[in-house]
N, C-alpha and C positions, 0 to 999 in steps of 0.2 A: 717095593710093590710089584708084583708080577700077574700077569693076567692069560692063562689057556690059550691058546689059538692056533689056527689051521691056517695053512697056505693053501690058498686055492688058483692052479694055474690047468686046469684039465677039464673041457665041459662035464665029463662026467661027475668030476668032484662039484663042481657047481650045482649039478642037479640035483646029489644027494644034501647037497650044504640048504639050499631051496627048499628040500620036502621037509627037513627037517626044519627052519625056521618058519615056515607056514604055519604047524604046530603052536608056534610060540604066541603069546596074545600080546605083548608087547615085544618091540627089539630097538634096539638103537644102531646110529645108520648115523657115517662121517666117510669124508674122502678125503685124498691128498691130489690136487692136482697143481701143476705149475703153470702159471700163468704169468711168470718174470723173463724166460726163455724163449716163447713161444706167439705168434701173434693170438691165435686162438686156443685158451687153456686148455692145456691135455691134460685128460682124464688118466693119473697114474695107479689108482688103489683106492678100492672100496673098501671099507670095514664094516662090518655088522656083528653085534653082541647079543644075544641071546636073553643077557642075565646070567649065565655058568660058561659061556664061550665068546671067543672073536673068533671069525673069520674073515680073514685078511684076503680078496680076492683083485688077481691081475688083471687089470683090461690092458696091458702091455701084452701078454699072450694072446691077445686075438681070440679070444674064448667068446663063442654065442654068449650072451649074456641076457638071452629072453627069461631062461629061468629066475632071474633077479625080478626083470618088470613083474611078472606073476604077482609074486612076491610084495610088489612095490603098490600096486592094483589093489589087491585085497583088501576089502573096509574090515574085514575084521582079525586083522593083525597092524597094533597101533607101532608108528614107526617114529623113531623119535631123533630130534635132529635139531645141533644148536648152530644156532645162524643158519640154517639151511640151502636158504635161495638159492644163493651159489651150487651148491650142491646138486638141489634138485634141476636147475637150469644143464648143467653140465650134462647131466645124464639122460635129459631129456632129447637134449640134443645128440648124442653119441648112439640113443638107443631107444628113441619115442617114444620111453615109458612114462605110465600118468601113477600120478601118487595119489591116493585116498587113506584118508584117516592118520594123520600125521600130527606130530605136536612138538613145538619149536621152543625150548627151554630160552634161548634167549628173549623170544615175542613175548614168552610169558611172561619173565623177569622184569621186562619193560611193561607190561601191560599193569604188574603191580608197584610199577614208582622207583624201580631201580634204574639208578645213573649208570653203576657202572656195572657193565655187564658179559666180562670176560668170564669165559667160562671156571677158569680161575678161582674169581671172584666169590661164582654162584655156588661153586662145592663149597670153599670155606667156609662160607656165611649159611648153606643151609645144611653140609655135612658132616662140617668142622674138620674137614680132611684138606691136608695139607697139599694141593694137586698145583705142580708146576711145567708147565710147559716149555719144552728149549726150544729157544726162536731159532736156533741156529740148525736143527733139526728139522724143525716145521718149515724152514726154508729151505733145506736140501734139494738135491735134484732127486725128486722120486720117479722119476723116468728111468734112470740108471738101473740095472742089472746085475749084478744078486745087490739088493737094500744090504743095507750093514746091519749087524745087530744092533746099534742103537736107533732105527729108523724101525723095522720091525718089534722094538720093544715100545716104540711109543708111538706106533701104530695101534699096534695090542690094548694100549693103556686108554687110548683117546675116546674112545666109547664107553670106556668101563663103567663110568660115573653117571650114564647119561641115565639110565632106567633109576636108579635108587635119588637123583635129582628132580627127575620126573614127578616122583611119586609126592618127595616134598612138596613142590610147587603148585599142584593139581590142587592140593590139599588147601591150600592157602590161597587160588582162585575161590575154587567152593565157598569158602568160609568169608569171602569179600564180595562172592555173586557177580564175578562177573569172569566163570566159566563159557557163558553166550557169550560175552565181547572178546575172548581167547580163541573159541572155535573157530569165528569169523575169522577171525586174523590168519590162522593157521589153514582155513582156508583158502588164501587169499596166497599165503606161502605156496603151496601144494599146485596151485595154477600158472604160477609165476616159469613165462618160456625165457630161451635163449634169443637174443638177437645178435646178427653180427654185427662187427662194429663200422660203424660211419664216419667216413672222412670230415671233421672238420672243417672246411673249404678256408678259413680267418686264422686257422689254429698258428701256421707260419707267425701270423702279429704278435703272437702271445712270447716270442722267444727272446730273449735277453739282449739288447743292442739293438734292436728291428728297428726303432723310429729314428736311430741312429745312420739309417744305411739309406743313400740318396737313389733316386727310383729305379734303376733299371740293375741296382743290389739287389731290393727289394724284388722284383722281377724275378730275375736270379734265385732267390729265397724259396718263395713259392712254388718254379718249378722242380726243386730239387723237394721240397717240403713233402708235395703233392707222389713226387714218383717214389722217394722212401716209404711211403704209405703203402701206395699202388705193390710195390716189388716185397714188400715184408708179407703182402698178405699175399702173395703168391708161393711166396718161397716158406711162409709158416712161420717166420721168426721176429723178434721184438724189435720196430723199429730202430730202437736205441743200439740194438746191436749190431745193427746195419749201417745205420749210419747215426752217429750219436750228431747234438745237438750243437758241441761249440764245430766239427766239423762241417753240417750243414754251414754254419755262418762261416768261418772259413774261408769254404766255397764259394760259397757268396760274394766273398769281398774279394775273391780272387786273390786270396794270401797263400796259396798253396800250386802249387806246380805240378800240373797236373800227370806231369811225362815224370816224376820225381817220386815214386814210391817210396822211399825213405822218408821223405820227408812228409807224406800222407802219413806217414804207420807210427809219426809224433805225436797226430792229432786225432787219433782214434784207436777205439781197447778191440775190435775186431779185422781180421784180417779180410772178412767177409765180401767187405764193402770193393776190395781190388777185384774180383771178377766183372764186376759194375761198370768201371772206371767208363769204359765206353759207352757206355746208354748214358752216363753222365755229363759226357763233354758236349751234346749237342742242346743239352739244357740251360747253357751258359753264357750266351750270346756276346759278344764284346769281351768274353774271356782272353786276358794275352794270350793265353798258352795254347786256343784255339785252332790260330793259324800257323802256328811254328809246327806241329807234329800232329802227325791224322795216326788214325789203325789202332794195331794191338799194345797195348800197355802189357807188359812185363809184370805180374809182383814180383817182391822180394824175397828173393831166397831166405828162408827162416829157418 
C-alpha cells in the first residue's frame, strides 16, 4: 500500500500546501512527536491528507507555520484526528493555534461502545482493511534528519484511513442519535491546552527500596529526586536519562564513589549525568566521599 505525498520543509511550500487544503471540506491531521527523549514533547512532523494526498510537513526546519493555524481555525474545513488531544495540545503549544470543527475517530468509537480502540482495530472492523502499524517505527527518533524511508512511508500511510473511517462512523452515530453527544465531546477535544509538567513533591516515596532506606537516605533521595527534575527541565531532556532511577537510590545510599567515574558509568545508561557530578555532591550530606575530594570530577574517557 502506498500513499502520494509532499515533503514540506520551505514556508513557501507550506503556504501553497495551506491554500490548497483550505479548499478541501474534510482532511485528516496526525503528528509524530517524541516525548521518550525529551522532557517536553518535540513537535517532530505533521501530516495531513486531503483524501488524494499527504503532506508530510517539518517543524524541525523552523518554518512559520501560521499557515497551518489558518487552516486549523476554519469551521468550515472538517479536520479529523484519532486520539487527538495530544496532538492538538502540542501544537497548541508550539504555535497558539485554536482548532474549530474537528472529529475524533477514536472519541467516536468509544462514544459507540467499543473497548478496543486502536486505530488498528477500527479500520479492520469498519474497513475490513488489513492496516498495521510498526511500534518500532512509531517509536523511532523523528527528530533525526533525512527520516529513513520506512518512517516517511508510514508517515505517508498514517492518515490514509482516517477520512474513509470517518465517514463509516459518522454514519453509525447518526443512525444511533447520538451525533449531539459526539459533537460535544469533540468539542471538548478541540479545547483541550497544554500544561507543563509539575514536580511531584512525594514522587521520591513511590521509588523501589524508599521505606527501606533510614532517614537521612531518605533525605538524600529527595534532594537528588527534586534536582533531576529541576536540571532535565532545564536542559530539555527525560529525567531517566539524566539520571535514572536505581542510580538515584545508589546515591542515596552512598554505594557509589563519587570521585569514581567508572564506577558511576555501571550504574547508569547516560553519560549525561557526569557534567552534574558537582551540583550533585553538595546534595548529600554525610556522604563519605564528601569530605575526602572537593572540585572538578573528571568523566571518563569514552
Amino acid at each position: 500500500m502506498t500513499c502520494p505525498w509532499t515533503w514540506i520543509d520551505r514556508t513557501d511550500a507550506l503556504e501553497a500546501a495551506a491554500n490548497a487544503l483550505s479548499a478541501s471540506r474534510v482532511i485528516a491531521v496526525d503528528t509524530e512527536y517524541n516525548s521518550l527523549h525529551y522532557f517536553r514533547e518535540k513537535l517532530c512532523l505533521v501530516q495531513i491528507h486531503d483524501g488524494q494526498h499527504a503532506y508530510l510537513i517539518d517543524p524541525m526546519a523552523e518554518l512559520d507555520l501560521s499557515p497551518l493555524s489558518g487552516l486549523f481555525e476554519n469551521s468550515d474545513v472538517l479536520k479529523i484526528f484519532h486520539a487527538g488531544d495530544n496532538d492538538i495540545r502540542i501544537i497548541k503549544r508550539d504555535y497558539g493555534s485554536t482548532f474549530r470543527n474537528i472529529f475524533d475517530t477514536q472519541k467516536a468509537a468509544s462514544i459507540l461502545g467499543h473497548h478496543y480502540l486502536s486505530l488498528e482495530t477500527l479500520i479492520r472492523e469498519y474497513l475490513s482493511v488489513d492496516f498495521k502499524k510498526k511500534k518500532k517505527i512509531q517509536r523511532s527518533r523523528w527528530e533525526v534528519r533525512p527520516l529513513s524511508v520506512e518512517q516517511l512511508h508510514y508517515a505517508s500511510l498514517d492518515t490514509f484511513h482516517l477520512i474513509p473511517l470517518y465517514l463509516a462512523l459518522i454514519k453509525v452515530l447518526y443512525e444511533r442519535n447520538l451525533l449531539g453527544t459526539a459533537e460535544r465531546a469533540f468539542q471538548e477535544i478541540a479545547e483541550v491546552m497544554w500544561h507543563e509538567k509539575r514536580l511531584n513533591p512525594t514522587g521520591y516515596k513511590k521509588l523501589p527500596g524508599y521505606h527501606n532506606l533510614p532517614e537521612h537516605e531518605k533525605h538524600r533521595l529527595r534532594n537528588l529526586y527534586n534536582w533531576r527534575y529541576h536540571k532535565a527541565q532545564e536542559i530539555d531532556l527525560a529525567p531517566f536519562l539524566l539520571l535514572n532511577d536505581r542510580l538515584l537510590m545508589a546515591l542515596a545510599r552512598a554505594e557509589i564513589d563519587l570521585t569514581d567515574p567508572i564506577a558511576i558509568s555501571q550504574k547508569t545508561t547516560c553519560s549525561t549525568c557526569f557534567k552534574y557530578l558537582n551540583e550533585l555532591i553538595p546534595l548529600l550530606p554525610e556522604h563519605p566521599q564528601e569530605s575526602r575530594k572537593q572540585g572538578i570530577i573528571t568523566p571518563p574517557q569514552l
